[in-house]
Structure formats: structure tokens, C-alpha cells
N, C-alpha and C positions, 0 to 999 in steps of 0.2 A: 539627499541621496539615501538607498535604502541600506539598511546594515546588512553586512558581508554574509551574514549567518543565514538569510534569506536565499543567497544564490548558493553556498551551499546546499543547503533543504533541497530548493527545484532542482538539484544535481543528483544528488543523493536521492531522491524521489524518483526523477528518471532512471537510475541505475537500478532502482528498485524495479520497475514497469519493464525494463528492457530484460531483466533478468529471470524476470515471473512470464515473459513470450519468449525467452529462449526456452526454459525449463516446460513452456505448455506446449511444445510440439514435439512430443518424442520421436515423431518420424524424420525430422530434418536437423537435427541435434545430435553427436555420437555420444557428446558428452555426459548427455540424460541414461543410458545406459549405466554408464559409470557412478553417476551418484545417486540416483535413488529416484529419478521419474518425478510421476505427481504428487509426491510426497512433497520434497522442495516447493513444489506451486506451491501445494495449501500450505504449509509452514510461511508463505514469504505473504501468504493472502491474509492471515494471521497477525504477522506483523503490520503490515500495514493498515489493519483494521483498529489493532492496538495503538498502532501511531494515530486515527484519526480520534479514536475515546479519546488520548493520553490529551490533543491537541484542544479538544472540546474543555477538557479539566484543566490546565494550564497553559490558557492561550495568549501569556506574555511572553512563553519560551522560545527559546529562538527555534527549537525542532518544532514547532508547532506554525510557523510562517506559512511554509509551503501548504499543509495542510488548510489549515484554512484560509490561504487565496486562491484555493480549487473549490472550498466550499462557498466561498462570496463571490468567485467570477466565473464560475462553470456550471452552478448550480441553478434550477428554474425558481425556485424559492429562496432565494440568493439570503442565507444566513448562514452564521456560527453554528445551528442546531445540526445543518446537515450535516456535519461531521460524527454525528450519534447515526443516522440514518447512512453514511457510507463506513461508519465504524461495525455495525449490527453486518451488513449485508457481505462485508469481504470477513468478519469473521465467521458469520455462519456459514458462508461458501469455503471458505479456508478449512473449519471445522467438519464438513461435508469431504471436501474433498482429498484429505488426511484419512479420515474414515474408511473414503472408498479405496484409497491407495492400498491400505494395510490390509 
């Protein structure tokens, strides 16, 4: 059986995905008005880019599961490594798109 901490993560990971496509359609959102638009995206694209480094650097943690069973089972080059290569790209997009908001 896998440990608990695991179904966590893939929860907490989708809560993360559902939250970053609420926040990226300001036109079907009211809520986006209210807190701050695409700012929140790139802040959450940020996080989660940070989670895939953090997972690449200490991949016995339990917040690092989810991460990298998206980097070994979704990936075309199915390693560990892609988590440096989906870490670079949601924070450069994250950082990009913080940018454009402000």
C-alpha cells in the first residue's frame, strides 16, 4: 500500500491545477476581480514550479510523491530530471506572467 502522504500530494496538487484555471479565466470568474487577476496565476505557476525544483532536490519527501509520479508517468522521457525541466518552465511562465500582470 502506498503511504497516505502520496494521496495527499495528488489532492493538494489538483487543488493547486483547479485553482490556477479558476484564476486564468477572468471572464468567467467574479471572484478574479476581487483578488487580483493574473497575478494569483503566475504566483501559483511559481509555486508549483518551486514544488517541482524542491521535488527534484529532496525526492524522499513526502510533498515531492506527486511530483514526481507526474514526472515518471506523464513524461515522454519518463525521469526524475523532468522535474528541473517542468520546474524552469512554470517558473519562467509564472515569472512572465507576474510581470505582465503588474
Amino acid at each position: 500500500m502506498k503511504h497516505p502522504a502520496f494521496y495527499i500530494g495528488i489532492a493538494v496538487f489538483f487543488a493547486f491545477a483547479i485553482w490556477f484555471l479558476f484564476f486564468s479565466r477572468p471572464d468567467e470568474a467574479s471572484l478574479v476581480v476581487h483578488v487580483g487577476g493574473p497575478t494569483w496565476s503566475g504566483v501559483l505557476m511559481l509555486v508549483l514550479g518551486i514544488g517541482f525544483f524542491a521535488s527534484y532536490v529532496f525526492q524522499q519527501a513526502a510533498f515531492a510523491k506527486p511530483f514526481l509520479f507526474i514526472c515518471q508517468h506523464f513524461s515522454a522521457p519518463a525521469s526524475d530530471k523532468m522535474a528541473l525541466f517542468y520546474g524552469a518552465l512554470l517558473s519562467i511562465g509564472g515569472i512572465a506572467v507576474v510581470i505582465n500582470a503588474l
